[in-house]
PLY file of the C-alpha trace (Angstrom):
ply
format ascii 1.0
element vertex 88
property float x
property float y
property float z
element edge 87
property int vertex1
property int vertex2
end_header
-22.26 24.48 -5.39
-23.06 28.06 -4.67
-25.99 29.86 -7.59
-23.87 32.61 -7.93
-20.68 30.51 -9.07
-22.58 29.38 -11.75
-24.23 32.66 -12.20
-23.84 34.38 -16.11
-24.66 37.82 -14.90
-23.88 39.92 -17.52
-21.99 42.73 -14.77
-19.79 39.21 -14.02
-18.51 38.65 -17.46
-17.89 41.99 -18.30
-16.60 43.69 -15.59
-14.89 45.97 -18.30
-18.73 46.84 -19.15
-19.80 48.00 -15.90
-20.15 51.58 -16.20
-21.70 51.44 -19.59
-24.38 48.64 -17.89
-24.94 50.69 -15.24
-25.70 53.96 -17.50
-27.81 51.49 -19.74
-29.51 50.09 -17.04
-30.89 53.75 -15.85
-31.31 55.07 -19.77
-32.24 52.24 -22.16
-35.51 50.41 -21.49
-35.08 48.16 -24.08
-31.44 47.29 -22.90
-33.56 47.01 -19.61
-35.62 44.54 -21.18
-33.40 42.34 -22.58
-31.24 41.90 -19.44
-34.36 41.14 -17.64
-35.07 38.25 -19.83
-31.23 37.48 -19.68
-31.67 36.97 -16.14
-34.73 35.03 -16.02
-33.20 32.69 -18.52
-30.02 32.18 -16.19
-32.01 32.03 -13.50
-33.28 29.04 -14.98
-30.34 27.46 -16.04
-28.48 28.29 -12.89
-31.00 26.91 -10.61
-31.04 23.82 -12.69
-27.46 22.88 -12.57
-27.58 23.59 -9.05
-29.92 20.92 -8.72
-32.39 23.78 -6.50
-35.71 22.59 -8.43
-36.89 20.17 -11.04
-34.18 19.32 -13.39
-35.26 20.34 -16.90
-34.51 18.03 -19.96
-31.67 17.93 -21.91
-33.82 19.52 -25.36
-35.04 21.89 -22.75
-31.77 23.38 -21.07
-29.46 23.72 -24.11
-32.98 25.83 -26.00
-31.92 28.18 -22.61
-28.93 28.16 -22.92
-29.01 29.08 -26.55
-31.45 32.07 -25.32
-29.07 33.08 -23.15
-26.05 33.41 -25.31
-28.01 35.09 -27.85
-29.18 37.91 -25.44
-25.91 38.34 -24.02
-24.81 38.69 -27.42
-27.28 41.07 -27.92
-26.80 42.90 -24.82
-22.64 43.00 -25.33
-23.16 44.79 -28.63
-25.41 47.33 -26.91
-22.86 47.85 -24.36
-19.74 47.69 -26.16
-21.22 49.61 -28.91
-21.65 46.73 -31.46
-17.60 45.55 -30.80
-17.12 42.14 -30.00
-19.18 39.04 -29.48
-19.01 37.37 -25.93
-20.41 33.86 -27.00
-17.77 33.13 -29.60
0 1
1 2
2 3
3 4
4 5
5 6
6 7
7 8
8 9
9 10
10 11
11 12
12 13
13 14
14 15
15 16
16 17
17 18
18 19
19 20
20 21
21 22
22 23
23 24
24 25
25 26
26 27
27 28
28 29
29 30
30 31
31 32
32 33
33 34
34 35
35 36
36 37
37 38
38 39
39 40
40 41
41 42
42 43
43 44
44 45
45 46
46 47
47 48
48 49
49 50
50 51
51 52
52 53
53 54
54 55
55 56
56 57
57 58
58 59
59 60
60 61
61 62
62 63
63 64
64 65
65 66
66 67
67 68
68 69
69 70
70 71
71 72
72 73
73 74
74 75
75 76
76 77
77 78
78 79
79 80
80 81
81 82
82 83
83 84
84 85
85 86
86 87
């Protein structure tokens, strides 16, 4: 199975969010920030499932997983301009 089809990108599950990300991305270091650790936490997760390094434990992957939804969270309300909640 492909990385990218199990991929959480941010840009991926909010296409809708694009333009906004893309404006963020250039003015907003601390949105700039948090999507970095976003995708260093998927990154993880991702490469995990897809079985490309040494599979983390169970306690391990779902404390990532939690990260991640909680900085996409974070990120969506940024983006959306606190509307919404992309984990729910």
């Amino acid at each position: 199975m492909s990385i990218s089809l199990l991929s959480h990108a941010l840009e991926k599950e909010c296409p809708e969010l694009a333009e906004k990300i893309a404006m963020l991305r250039k003015d907003d270091p601390h949105f700039v920030r948090l999507l970095a650790a976003h995708d260093e936490v998927d990154s993880q997760i991702t490469s995990d499932e897809a079985g490309t390094r040494q599979r983390l434990d169970d306690a391990t992957l779902q404390q990532l997983k939690l990260r991640r939804c909680q900085l996409k969270d974070e990120l969506y309300k940024i983006a959306s301009n606190g509307s919404g909640n992309p984990c729910s």
